[in-house]
C-alpha positions in Angstrom: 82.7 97.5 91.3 86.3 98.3 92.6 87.2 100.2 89.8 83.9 102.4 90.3 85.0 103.0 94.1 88.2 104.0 92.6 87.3 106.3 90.3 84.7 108.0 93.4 87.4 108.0 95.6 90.0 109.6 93.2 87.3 112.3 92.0 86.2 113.1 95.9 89.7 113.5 96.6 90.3 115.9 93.3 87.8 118.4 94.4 89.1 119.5 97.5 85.6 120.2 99.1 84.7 119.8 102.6 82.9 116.3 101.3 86.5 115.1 100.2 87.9 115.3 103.2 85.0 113.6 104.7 85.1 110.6 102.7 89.2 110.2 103.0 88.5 110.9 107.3 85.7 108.2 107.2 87.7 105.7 104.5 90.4 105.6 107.7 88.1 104.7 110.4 89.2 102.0 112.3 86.6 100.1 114.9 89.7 98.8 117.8 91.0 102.3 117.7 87.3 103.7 118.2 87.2 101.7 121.1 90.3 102.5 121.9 89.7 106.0 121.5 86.1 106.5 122.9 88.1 105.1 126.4 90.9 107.4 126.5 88.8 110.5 126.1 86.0 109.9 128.5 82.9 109.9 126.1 80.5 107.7 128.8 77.7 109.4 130.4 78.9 111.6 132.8 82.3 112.2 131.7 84.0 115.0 130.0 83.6 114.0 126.6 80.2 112.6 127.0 78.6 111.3 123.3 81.8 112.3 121.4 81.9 110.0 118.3 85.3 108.5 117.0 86.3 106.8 114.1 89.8 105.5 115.4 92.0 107.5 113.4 95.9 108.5 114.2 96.5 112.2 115.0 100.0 111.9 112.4 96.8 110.5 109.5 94.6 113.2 110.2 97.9 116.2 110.1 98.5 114.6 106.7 94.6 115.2 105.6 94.9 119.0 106.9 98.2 119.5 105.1 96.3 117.9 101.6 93.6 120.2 101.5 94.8 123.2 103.6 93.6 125.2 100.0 90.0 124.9 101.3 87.9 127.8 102.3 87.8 129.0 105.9 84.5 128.7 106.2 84.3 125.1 104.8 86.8 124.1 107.5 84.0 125.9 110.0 81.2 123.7 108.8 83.7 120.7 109.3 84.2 121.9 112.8 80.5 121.1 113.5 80.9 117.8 112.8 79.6 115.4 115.9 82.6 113.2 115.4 85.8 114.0 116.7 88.5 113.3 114.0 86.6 115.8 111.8 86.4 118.5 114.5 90.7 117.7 114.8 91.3 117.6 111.2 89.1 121.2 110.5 91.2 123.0 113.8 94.8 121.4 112.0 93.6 122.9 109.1 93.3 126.5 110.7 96.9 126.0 111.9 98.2 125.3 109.1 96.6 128.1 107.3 96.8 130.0 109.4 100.9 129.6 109.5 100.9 131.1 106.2 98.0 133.5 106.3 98.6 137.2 106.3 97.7 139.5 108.9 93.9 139.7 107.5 93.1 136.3 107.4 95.0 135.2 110.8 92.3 137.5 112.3 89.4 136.0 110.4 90.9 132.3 111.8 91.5 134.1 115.3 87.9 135.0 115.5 86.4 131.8 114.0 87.9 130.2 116.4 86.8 132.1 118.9 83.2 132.1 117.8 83.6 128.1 118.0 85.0 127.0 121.2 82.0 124.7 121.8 82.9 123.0 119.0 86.5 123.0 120.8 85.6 120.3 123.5 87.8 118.0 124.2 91.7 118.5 125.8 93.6 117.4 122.3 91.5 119.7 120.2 92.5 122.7 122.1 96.2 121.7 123.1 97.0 120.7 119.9 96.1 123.9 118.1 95.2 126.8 120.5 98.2 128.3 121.2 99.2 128.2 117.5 96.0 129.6 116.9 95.2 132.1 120.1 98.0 132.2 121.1 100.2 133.4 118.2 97.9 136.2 117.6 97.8 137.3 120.8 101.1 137.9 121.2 101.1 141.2 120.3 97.4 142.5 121.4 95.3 142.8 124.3 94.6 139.5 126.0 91.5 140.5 128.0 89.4 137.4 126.0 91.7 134.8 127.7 90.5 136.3 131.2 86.8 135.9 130.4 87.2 132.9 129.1 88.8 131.5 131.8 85.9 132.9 134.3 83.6 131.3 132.3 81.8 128.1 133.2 82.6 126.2 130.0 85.9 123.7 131.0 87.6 123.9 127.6 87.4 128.1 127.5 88.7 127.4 130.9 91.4 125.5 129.7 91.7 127.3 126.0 92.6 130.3 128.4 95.6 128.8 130.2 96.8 126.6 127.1 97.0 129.8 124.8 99.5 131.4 127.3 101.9 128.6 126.0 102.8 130.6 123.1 103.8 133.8 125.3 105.8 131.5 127.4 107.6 130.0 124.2 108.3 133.8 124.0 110.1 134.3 127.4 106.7 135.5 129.0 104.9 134.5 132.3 102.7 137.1 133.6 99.7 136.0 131.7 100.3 132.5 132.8 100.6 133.2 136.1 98.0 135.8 136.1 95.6 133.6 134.4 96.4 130.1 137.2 95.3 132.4 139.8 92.2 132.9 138.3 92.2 128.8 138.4 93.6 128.1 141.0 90.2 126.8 142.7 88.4 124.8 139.9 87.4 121.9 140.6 88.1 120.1 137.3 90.8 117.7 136.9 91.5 118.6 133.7 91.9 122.4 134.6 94.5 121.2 137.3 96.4 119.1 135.1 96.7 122.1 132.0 97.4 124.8 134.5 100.5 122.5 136.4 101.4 121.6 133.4 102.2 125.8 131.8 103.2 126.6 136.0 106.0 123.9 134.8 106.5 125.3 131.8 107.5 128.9 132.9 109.6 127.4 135.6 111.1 125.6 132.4 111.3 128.2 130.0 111.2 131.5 131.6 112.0 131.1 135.2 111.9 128.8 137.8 112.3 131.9 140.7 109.1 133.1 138.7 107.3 129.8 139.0 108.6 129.4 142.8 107.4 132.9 144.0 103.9 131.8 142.9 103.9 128.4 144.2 105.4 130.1 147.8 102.1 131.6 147.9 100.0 129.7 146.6 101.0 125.2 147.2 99.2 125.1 150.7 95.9 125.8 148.7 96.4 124.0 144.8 94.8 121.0 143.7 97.4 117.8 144.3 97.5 117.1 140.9 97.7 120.7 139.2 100.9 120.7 142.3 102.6 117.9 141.3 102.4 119.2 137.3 104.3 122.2 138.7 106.7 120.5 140.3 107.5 117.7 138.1 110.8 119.1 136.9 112.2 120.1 140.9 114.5 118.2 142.9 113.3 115.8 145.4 113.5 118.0 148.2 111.7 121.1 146.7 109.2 117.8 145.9 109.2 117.1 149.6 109.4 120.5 150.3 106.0 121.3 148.5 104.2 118.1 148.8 104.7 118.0 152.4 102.2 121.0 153.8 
């Protein structure tokens, strides 16, 4: 009997096929990191990531996965991406990266608009930081970025927070306009999550591209952010431009 699973698994694993990866994902799963997991990213009733289904595998098992079969077909990775369980979803958008890393010009805008067409398969915070500004991001670099406005009016939270997370790239590029175009636009949601990702890139340009920049924005807007999306800005300040802020 264990030389018959043997000879499955190595034959599943041969034929690079959306099924393979499947069975190596599953052959991982690990019930105290489920737990573990289900926890951390809110899947109770109510919470963000309502009925999201784990396994309880490591991020660092699942990039090793993508990187094995990042020879599949686009379009298998898609119907991967519909998976209801989460580590499948991961492993199909780490795929994408890494193909998309080496794609030419053709096929990172077949990726680019996948994605796109698939952000509600794109719901939970590690599945879009992970991979949407190597994704998004990158190709937007050098093209219109009137997508990341509507989707950051929309009502869906993570186009919401794909929008403000894809402006990572430009900062990693010495640009903040975007960014700081884009946190105005959320300046006023009320989700906690939106707060956190949009201190978090407001820190980030004051990091990377200017602090003045991120300061001339906060000057006119930290009497009416969020606490928490303030205190992301303002992580890297001194304590008395903390004081400063926090006290309004």
């Amino acid at each position: 009997m264990c030389c018959i699973r043997r000879l499955k698994g190595w034959t599943l694993q041969n034929k690079m096929t959306l099924q393979s990866i499947k069975f190596e994902l599953n052959s991982l799963g690990n019930p105290e990191k489920k737990k573990v997991l289900q926890y951390f990213f809110k899947t109770g009733k109510g919470e963000y990531g309502e009925g999201d289904v784990f396994l309880g595998i490591t991020v660092p098992e699942q990039r090793k996965i993508a990187k094995k079969f990042i020879d599949i077909s686009i379009k298998e990775v898609e119907q991967l991406l519909h998976s209801k369980i989460h580590e499948h979803r991961l492993t199909a958008l780490l795929i994408w990266t890494y193909q998309y890393k080496k794609a030419d010009n053709e096929r990172k805008k077949q990726i680019y608009n996948l994605y796109i067409k698939n952000t509600q398969w794109i719901n939970n915070w590690d599945l879009v930081d992970v991979t949407t500004p190597k994704i998004i991001g990158d190709y937007l670099l050098d093209k219109d970025r009137s997508i990341l406005y509507t989707l950051a009016k929309n009502d869906y939270l993570w186009d919401k927070r794909i929008a403000i997370l894809a402006t990572f790239a430009f900062i990693m590029n010495n640009e903040s306009n975007d960014t700081l175009q884009i946190a105005e636009i959320l300046l006023r949601d009320n989700h906690d999550l939106i707060h956190k990702s949009v201190g978090w890139m407001l820190r980030e340009v004051g990091k990377r591209v200017s602090q003045s920049a991120e300061e001339v924005f906060l000057k006119k807007h930290y009497k009416e952010m969020p606490r928490t999306m303030l205190r992301y800005a303002i992580e890297r300040f001194s304590k008395s431009k903390k004081d400063f802020y926090m006290k309004r």
